[in-house]
N, CA, C, O and CB atoms as a CASP TS submission, in Angstrom:
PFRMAT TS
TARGET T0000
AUTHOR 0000-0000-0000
METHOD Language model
MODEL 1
PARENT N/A
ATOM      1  N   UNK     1       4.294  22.512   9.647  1.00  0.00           N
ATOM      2  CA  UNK     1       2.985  22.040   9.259  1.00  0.00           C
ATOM      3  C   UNK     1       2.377  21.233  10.409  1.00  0.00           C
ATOM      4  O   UNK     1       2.870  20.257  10.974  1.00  0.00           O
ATOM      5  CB  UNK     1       3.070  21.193   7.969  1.00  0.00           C
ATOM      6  N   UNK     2       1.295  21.793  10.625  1.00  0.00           N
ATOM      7  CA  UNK     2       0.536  20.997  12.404  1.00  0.00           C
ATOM      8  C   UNK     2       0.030  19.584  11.111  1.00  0.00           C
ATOM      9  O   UNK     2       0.105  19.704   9.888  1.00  0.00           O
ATOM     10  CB  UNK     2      -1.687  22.406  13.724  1.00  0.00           C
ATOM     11  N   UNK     3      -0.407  18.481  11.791  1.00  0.00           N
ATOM     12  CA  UNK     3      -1.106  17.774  11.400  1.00  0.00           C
ATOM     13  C   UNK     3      -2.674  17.445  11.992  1.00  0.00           C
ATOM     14  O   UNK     3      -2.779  17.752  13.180  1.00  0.00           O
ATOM     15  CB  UNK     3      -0.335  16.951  11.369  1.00  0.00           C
ATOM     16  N   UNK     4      -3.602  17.018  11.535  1.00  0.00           N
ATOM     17  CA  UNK     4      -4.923  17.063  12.087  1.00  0.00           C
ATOM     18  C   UNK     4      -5.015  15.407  12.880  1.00  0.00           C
ATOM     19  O   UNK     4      -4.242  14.603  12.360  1.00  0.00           O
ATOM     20  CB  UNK     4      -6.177  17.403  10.694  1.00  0.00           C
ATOM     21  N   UNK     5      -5.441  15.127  13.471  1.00  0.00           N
ATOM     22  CA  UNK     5      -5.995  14.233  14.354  1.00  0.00           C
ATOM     23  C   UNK     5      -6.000  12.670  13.097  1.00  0.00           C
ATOM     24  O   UNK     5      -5.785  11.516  13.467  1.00  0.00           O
ATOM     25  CB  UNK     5      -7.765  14.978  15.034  1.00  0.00           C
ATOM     26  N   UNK     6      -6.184  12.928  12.204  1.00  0.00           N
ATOM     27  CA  UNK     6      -6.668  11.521  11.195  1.00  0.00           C
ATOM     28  C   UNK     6      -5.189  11.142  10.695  1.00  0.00           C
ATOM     29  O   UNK     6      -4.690  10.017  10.681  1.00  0.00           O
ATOM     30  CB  UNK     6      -7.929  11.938   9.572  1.00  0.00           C
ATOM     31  N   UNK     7      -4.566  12.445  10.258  1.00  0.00           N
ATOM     32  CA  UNK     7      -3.281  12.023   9.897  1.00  0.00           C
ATOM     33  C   UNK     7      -2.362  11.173  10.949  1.00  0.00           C
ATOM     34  O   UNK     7      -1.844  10.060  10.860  1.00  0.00           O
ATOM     35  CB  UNK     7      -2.611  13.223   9.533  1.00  0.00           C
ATOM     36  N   UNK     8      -2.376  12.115  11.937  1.00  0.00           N
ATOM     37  CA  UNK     8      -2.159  11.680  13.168  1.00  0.00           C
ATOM     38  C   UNK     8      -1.960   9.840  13.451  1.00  0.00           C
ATOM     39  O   UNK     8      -0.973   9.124  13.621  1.00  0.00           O
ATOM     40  CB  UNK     8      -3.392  12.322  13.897  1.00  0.00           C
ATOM     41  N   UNK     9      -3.280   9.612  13.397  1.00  0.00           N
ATOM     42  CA  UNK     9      -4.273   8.138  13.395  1.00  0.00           C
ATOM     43  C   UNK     9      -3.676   7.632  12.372  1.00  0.00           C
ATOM     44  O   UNK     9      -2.950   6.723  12.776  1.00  0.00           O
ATOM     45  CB  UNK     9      -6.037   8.168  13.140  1.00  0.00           C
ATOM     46  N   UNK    10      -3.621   7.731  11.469  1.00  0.00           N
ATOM     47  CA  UNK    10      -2.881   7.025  10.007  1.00  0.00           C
ATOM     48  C   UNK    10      -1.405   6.907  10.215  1.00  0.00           C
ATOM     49  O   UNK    10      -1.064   5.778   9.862  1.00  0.00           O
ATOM     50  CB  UNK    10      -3.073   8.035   8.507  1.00  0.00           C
ATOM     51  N   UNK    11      -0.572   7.483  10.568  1.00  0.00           N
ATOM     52  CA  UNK    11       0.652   7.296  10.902  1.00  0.00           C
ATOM     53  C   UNK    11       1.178   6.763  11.881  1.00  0.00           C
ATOM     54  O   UNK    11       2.302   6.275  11.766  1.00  0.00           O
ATOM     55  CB  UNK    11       1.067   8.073  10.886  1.00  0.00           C
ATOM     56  N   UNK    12       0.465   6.726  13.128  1.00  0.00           N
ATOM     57  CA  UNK    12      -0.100   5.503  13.920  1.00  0.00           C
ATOM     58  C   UNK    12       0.007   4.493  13.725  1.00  0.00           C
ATOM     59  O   UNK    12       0.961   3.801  14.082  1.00  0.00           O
ATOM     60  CB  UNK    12      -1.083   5.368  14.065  1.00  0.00           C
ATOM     61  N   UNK    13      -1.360   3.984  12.836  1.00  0.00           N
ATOM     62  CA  UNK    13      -1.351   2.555  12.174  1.00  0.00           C
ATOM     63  C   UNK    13      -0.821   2.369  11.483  1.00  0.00           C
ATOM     64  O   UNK    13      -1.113   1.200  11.234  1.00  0.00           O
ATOM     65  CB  UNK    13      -2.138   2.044  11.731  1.00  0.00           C
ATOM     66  N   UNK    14       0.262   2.807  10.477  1.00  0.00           N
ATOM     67  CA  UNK    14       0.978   2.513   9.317  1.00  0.00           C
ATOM     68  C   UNK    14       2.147   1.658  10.322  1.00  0.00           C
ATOM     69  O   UNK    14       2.465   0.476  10.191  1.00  0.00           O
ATOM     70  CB  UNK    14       1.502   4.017   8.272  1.00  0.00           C
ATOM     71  N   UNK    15       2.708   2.708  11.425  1.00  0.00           N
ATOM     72  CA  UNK    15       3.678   2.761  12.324  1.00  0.00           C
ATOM     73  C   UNK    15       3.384   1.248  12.994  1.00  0.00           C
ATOM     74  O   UNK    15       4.331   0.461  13.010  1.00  0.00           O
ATOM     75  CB  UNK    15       3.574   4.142  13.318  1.00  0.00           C
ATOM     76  N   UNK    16       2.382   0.919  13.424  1.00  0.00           N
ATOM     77  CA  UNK    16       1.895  -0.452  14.295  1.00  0.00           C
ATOM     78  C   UNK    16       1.876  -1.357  13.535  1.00  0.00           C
ATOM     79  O   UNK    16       2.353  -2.449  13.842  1.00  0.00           O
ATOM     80  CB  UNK    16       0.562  -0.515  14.959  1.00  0.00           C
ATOM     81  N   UNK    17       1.388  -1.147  12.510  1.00  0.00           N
ATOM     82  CA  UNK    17       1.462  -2.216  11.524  1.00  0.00           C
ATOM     83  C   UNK    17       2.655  -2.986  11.178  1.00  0.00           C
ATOM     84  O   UNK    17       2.896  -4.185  11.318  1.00  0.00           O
ATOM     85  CB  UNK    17       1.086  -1.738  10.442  1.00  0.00           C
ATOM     86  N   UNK    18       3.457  -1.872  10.617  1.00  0.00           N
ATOM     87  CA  UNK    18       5.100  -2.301  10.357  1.00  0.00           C
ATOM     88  C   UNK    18       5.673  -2.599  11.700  1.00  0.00           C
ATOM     89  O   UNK    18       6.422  -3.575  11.655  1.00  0.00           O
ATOM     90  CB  UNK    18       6.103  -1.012   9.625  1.00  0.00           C
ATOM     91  N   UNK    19       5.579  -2.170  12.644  1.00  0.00           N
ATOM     92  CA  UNK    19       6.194  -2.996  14.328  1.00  0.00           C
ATOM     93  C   UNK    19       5.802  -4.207  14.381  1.00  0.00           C
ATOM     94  O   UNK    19       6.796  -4.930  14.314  1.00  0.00           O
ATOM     95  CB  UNK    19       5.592  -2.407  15.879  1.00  0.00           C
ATOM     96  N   UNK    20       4.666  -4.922  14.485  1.00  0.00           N
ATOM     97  CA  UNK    20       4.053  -5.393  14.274  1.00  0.00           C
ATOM     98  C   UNK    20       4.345  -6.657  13.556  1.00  0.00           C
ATOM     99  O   UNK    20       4.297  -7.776  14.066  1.00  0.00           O
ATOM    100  CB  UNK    20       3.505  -4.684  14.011  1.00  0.00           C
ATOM    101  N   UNK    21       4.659  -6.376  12.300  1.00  0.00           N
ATOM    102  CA  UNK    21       5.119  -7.136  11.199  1.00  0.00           C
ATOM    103  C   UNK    21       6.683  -7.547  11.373  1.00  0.00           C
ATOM    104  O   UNK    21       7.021  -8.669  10.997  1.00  0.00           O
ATOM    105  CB  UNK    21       4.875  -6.296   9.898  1.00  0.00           C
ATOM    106  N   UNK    22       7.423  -6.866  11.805  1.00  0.00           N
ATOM    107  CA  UNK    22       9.170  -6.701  11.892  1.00  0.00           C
ATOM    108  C   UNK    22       9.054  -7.818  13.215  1.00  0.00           C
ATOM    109  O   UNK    22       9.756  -8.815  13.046  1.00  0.00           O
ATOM    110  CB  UNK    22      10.042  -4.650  12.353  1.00  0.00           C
ATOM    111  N   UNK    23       8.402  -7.793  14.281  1.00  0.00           N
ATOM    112  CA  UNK    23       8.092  -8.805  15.397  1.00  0.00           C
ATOM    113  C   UNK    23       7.957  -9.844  15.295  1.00  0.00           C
ATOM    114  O   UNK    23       8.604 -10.610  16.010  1.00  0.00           O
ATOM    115  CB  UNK    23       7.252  -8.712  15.978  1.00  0.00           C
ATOM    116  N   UNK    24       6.651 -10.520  13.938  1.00  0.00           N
ATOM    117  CA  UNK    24       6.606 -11.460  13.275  1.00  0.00           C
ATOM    118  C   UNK    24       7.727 -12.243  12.821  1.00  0.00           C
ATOM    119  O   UNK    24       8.058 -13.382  13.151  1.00  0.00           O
ATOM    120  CB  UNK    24       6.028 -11.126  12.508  1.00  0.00           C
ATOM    121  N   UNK    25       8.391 -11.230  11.799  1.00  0.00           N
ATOM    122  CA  UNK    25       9.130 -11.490  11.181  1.00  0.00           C
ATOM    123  C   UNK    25      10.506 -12.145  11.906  1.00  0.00           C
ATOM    124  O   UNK    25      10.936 -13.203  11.446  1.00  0.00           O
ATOM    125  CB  UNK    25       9.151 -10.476  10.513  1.00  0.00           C
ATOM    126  N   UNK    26      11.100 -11.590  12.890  1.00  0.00           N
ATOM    127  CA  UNK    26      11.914 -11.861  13.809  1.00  0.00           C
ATOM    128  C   UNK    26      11.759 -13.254  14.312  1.00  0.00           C
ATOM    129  O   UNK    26      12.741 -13.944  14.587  1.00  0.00           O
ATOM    130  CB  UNK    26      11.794 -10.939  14.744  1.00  0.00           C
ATOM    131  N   UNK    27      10.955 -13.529  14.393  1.00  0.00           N
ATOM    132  CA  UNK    27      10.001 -14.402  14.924  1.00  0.00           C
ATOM    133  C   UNK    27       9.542 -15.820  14.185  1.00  0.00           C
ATOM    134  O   UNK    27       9.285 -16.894  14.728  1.00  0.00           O
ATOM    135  CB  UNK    27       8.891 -13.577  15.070  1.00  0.00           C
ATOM    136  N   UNK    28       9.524 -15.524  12.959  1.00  0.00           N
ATOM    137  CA  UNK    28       9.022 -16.829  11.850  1.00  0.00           C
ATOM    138  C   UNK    28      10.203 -16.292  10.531  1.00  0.00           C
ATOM    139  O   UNK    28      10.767 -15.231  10.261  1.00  0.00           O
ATOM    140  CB  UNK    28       6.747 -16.711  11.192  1.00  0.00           C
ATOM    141  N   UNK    29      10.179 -17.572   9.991  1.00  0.00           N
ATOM    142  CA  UNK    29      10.569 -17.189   8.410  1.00  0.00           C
ATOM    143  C   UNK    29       9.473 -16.397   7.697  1.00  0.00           C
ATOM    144  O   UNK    29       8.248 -16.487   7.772  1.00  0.00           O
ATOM    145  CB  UNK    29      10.812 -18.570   7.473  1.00  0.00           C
ATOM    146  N   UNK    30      10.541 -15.319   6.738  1.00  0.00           N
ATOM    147  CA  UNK    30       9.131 -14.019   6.033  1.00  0.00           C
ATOM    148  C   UNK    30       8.139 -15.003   5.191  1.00  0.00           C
ATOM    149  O   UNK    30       6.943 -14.735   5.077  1.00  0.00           O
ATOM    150  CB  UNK    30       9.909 -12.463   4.527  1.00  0.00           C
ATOM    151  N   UNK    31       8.800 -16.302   4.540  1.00  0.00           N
ATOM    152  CA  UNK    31       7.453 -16.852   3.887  1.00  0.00           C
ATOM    153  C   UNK    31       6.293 -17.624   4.461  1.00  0.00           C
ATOM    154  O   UNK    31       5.251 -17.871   3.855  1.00  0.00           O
ATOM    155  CB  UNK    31       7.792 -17.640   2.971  1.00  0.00           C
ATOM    156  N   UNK    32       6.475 -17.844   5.229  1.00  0.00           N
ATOM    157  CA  UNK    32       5.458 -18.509   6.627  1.00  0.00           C
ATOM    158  C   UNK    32       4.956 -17.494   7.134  1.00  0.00           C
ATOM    159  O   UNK    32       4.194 -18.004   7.955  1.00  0.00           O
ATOM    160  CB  UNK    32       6.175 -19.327   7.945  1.00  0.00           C
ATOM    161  N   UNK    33       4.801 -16.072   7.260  1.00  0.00           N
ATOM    162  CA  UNK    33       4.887 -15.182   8.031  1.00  0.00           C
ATOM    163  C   UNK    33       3.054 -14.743   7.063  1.00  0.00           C
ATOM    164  O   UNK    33       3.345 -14.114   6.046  1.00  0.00           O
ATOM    165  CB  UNK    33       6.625 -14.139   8.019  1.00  0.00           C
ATOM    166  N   UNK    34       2.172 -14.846   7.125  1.00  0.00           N
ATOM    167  CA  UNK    34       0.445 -14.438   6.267  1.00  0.00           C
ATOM    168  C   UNK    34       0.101 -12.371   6.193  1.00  0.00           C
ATOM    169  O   UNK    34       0.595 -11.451   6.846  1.00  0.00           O
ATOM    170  CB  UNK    34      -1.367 -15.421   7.819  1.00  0.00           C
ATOM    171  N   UNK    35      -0.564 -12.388   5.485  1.00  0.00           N
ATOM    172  CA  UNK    35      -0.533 -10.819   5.805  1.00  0.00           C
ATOM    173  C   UNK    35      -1.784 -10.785   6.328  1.00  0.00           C
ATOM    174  O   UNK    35      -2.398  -9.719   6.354  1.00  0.00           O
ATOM    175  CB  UNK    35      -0.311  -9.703   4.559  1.00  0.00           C
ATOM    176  N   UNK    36      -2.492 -12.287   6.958  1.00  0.00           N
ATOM    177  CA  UNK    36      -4.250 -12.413   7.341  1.00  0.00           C
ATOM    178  C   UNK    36      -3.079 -12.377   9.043  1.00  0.00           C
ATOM    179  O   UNK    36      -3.601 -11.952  10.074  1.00  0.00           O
ATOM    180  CB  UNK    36      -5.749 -14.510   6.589  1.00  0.00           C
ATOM    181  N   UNK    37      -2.033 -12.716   9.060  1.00  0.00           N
ATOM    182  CA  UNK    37      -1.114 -13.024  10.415  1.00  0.00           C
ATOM    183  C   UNK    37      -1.057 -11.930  10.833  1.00  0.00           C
ATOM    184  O   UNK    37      -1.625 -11.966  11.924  1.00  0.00           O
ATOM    185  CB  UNK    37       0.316 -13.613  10.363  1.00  0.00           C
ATOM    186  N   UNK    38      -0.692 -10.889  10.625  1.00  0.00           N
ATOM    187  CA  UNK    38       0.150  -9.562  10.033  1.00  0.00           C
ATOM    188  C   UNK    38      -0.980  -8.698  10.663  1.00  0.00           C
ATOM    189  O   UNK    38      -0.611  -7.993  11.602  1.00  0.00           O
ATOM    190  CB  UNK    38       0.453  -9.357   8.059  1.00  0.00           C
ATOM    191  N   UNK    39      -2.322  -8.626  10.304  1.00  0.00           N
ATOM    192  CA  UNK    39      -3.628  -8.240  10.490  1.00  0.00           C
ATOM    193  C   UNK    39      -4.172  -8.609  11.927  1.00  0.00           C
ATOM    194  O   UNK    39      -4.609  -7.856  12.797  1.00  0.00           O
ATOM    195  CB  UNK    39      -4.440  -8.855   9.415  1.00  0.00           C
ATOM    196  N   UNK    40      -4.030  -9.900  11.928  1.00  0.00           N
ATOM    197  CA  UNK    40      -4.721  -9.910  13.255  1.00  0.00           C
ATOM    198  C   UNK    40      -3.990  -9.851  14.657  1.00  0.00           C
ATOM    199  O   UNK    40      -4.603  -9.911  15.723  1.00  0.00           O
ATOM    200  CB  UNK    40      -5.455 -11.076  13.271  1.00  0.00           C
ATOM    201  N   UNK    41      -2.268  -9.695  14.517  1.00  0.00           N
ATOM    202  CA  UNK    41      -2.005  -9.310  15.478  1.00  0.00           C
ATOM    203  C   UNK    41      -1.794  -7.717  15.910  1.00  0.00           C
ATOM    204  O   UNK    41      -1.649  -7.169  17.003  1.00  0.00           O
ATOM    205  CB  UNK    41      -1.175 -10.004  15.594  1.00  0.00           C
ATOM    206  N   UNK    42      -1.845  -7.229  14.541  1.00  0.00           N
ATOM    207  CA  UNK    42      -1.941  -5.790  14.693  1.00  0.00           C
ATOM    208  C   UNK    42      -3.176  -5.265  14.748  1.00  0.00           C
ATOM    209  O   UNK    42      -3.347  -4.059  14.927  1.00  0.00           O
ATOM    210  CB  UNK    42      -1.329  -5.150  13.744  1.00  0.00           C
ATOM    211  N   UNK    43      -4.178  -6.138  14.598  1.00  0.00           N
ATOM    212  CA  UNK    43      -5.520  -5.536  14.927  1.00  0.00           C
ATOM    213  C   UNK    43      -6.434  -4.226  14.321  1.00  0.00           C
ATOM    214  O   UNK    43      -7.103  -3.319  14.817  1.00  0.00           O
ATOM    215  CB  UNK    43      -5.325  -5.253  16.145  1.00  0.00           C
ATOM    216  N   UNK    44      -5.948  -4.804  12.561  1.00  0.00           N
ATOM    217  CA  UNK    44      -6.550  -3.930  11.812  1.00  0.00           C
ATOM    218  C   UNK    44      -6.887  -4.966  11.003  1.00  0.00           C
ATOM    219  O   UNK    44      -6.609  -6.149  11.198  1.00  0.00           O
ATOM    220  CB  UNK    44      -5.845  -2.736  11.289  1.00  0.00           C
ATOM    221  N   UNK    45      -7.854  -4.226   9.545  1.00  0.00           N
ATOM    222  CA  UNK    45      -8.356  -5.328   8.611  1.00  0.00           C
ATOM    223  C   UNK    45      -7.547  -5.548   7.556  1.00  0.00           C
ATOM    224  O   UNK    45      -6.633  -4.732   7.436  1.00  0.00           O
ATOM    225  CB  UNK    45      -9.636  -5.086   8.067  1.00  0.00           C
ATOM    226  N   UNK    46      -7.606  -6.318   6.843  1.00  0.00           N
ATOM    227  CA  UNK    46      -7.087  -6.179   5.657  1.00  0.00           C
ATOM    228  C   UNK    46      -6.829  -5.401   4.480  1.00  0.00           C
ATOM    229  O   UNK    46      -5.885  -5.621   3.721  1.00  0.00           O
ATOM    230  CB  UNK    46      -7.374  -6.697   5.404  1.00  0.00           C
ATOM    231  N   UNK    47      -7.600  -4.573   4.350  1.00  0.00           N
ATOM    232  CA  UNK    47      -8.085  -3.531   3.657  1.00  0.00           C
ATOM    233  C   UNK    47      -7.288  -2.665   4.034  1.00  0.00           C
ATOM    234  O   UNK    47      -6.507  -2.039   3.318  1.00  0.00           O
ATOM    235  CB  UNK    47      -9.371  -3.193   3.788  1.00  0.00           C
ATOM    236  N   UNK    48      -7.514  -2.525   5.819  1.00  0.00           N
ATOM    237  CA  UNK    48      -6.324  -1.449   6.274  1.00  0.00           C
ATOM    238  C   UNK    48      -4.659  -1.430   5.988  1.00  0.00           C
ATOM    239  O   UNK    48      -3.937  -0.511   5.602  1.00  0.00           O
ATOM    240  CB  UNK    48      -6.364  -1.489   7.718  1.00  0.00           C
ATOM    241  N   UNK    49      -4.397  -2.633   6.289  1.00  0.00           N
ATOM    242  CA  UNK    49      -2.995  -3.290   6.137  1.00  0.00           C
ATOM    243  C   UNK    49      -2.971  -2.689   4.086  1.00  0.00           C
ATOM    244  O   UNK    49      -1.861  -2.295   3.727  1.00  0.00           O
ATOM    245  CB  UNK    49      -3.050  -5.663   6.659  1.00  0.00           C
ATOM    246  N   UNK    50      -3.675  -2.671   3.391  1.00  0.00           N
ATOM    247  CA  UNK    50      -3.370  -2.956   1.870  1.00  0.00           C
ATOM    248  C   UNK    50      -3.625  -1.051   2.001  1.00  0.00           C
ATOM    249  O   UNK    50      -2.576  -0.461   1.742  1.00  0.00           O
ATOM    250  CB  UNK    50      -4.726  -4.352   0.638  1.00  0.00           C
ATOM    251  N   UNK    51      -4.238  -0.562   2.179  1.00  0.00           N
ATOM    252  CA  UNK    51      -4.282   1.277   2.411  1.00  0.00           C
ATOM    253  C   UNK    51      -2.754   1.472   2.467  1.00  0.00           C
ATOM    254  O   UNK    51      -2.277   2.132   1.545  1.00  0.00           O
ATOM    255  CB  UNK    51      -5.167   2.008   4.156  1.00  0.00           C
ATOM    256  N   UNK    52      -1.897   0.989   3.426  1.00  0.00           N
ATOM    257  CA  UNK    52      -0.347   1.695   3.622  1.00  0.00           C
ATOM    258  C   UNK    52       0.714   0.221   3.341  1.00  0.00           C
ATOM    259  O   UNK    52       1.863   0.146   3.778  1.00  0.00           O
ATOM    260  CB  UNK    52      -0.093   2.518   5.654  1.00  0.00           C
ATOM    261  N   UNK    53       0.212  -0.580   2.743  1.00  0.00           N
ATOM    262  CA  UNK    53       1.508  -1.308   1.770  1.00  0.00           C
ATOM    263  C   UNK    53       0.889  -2.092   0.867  1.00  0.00           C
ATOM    264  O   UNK    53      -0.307  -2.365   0.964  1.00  0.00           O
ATOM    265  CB  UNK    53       2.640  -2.331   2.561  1.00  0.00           C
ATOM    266  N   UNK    54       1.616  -2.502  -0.045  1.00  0.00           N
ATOM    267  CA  UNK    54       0.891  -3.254  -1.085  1.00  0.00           C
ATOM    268  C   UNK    54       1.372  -4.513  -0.806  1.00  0.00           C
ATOM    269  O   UNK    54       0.718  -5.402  -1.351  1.00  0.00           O
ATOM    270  CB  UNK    54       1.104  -2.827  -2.568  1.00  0.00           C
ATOM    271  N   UNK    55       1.815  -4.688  -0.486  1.00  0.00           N
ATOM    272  CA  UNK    55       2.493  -6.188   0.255  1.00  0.00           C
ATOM    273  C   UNK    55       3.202  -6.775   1.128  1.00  0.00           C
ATOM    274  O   UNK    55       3.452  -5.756   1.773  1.00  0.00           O
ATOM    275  CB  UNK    55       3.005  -6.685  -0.184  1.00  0.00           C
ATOM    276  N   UNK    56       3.843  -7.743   1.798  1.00  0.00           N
ATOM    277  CA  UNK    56       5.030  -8.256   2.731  1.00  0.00           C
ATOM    278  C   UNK    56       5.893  -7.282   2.155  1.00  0.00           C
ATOM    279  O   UNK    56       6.141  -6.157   2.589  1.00  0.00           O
ATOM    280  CB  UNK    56       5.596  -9.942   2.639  1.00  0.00           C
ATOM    281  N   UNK    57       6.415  -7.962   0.908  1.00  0.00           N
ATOM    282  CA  UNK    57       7.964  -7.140   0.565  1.00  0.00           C
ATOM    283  C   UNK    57       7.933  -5.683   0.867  1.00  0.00           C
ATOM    284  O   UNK    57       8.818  -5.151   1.537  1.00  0.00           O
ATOM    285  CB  UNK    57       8.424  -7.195  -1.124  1.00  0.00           C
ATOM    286  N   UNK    58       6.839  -4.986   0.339  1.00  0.00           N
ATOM    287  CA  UNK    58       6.441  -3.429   0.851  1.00  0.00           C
ATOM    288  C   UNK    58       6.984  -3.379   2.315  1.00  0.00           C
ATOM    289  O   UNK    58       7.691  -2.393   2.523  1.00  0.00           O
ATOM    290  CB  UNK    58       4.607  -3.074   0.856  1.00  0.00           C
ATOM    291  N   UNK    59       6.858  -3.999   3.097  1.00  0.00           N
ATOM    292  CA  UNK    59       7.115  -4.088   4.424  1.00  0.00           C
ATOM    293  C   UNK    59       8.755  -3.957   4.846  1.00  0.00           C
ATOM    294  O   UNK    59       9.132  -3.206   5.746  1.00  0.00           O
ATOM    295  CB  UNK    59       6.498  -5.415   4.844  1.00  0.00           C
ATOM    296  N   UNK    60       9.472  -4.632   4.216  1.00  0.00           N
ATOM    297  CA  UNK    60      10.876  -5.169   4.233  1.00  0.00           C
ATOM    298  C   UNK    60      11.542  -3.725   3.449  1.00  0.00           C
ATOM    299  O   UNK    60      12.328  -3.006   4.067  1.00  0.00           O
ATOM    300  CB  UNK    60      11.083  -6.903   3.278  1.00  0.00           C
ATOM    301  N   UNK    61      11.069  -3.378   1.856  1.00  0.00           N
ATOM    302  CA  UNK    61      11.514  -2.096   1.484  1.00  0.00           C
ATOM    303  C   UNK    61      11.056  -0.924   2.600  1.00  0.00           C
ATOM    304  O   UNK    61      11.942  -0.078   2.725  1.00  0.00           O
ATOM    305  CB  UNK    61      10.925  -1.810   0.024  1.00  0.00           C
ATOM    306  N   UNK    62      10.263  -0.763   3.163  1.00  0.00           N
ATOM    307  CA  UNK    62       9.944   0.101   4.346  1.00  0.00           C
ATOM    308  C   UNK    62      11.483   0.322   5.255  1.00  0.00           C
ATOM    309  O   UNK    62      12.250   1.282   5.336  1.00  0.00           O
ATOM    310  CB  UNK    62       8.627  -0.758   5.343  1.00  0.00           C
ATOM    311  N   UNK    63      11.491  -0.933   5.810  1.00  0.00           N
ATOM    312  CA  UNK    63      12.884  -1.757   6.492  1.00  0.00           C
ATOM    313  C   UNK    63      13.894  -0.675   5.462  1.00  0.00           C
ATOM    314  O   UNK    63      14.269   0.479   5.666  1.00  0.00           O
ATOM    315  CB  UNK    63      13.064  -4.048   6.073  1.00  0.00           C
ATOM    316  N   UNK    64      14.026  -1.205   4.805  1.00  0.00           N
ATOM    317  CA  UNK    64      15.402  -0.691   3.934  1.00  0.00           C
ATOM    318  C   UNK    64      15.724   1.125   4.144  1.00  0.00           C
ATOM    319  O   UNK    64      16.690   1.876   4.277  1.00  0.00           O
ATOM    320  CB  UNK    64      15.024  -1.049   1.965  1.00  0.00           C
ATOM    321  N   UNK    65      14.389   1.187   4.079  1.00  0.00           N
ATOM    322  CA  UNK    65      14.046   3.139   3.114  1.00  0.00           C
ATOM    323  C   UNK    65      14.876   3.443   4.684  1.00  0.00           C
ATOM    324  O   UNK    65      15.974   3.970   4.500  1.00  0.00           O
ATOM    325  CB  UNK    65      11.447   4.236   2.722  1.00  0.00           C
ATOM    326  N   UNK    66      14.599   3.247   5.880  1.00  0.00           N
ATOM    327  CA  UNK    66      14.248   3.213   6.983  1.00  0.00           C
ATOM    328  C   UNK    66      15.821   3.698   7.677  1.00  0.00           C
ATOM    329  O   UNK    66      16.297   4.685   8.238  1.00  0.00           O
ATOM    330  CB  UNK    66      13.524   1.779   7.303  1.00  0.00           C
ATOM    331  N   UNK    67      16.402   1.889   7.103  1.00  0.00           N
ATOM    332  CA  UNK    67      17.988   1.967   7.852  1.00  0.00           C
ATOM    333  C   UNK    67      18.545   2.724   6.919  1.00  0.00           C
ATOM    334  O   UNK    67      19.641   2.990   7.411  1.00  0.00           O
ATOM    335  CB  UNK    67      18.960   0.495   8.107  1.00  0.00           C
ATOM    336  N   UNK    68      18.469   3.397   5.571  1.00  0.00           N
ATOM    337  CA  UNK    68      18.985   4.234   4.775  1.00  0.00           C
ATOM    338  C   UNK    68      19.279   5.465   5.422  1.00  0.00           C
ATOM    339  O   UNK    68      20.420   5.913   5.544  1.00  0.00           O
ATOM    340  CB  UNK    68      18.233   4.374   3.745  1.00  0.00           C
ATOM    341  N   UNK    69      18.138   6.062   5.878  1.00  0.00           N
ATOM    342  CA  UNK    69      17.641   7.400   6.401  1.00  0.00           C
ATOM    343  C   UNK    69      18.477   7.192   7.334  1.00  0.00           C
ATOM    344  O   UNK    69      19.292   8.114   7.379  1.00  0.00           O
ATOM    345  CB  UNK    69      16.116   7.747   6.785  1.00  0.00           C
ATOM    346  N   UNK    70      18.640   6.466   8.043  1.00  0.00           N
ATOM    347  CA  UNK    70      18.924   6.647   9.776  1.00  0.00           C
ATOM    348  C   UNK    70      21.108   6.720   9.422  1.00  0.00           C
ATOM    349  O   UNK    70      21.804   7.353  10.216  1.00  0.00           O
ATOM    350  CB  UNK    70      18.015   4.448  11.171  1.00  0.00           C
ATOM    351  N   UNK    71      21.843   5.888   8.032  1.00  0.00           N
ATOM    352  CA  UNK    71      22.638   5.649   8.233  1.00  0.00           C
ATOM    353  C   UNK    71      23.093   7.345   7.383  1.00  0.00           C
ATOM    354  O   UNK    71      24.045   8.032   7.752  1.00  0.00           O
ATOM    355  CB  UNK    71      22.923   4.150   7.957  1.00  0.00           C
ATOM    356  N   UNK    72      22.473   7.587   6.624  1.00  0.00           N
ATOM    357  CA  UNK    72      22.721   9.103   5.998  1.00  0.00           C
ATOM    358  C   UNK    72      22.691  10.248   6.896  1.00  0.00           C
ATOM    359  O   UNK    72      23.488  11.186   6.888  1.00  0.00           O
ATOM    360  CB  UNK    72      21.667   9.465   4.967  1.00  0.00           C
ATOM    361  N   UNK    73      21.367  10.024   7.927  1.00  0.00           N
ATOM    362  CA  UNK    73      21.625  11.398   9.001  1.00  0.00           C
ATOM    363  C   UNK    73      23.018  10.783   9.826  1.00  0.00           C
ATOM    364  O   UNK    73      23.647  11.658  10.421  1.00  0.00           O
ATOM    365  CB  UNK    73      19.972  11.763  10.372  1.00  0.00           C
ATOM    366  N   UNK    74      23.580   9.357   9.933  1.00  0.00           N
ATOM    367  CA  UNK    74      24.187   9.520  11.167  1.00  0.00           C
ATOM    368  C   UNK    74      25.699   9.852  10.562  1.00  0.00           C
ATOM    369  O   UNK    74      26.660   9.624  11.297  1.00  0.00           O
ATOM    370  CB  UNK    74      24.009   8.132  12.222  1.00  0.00           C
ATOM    371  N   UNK    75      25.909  10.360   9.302  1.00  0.00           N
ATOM    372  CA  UNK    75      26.780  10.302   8.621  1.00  0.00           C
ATOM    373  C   UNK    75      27.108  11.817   8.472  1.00  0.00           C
ATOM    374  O   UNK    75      28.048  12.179   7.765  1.00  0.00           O
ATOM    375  CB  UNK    75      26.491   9.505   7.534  1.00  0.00           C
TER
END
């Protein structure tokens, strides 16, 4: 399946976003850590950030889904 240019762009920013956030996070405790923080160093709006998670924790289960995948293929 090719993907078109927007999808493209969306998986992108989903992708920057969560880098982004995991950097933070590394970085501060997750409850000190704002999703207005989250936004402006990733350099999207809020709105955008709430399009591909519904929250911090969304962020962290991302994390999880993530090292799951990676420990099942390496298995």
């Amino acid at each position: 399946m090719t993907l078109t240019a927007r999808q493209k762009q969306a998986i992108n920013t989903k992708q920057h976003i969560f880098e982004t956030a995991m950097e933070i996070f590394s970085k501060k405790n997750f409850d000190q850590v704002t999703i207005n923080e989250i936004c402006k160093a990733s350099g999207v709006s809020t709105g955008a950030f709430y399009h591909y998670f519904q929250s911090k924790e969304h962020l962290l289960l991302e994390e999880y889904n993530r090292v799951d995948k990676f420990l099942l293929n390496a298995t």
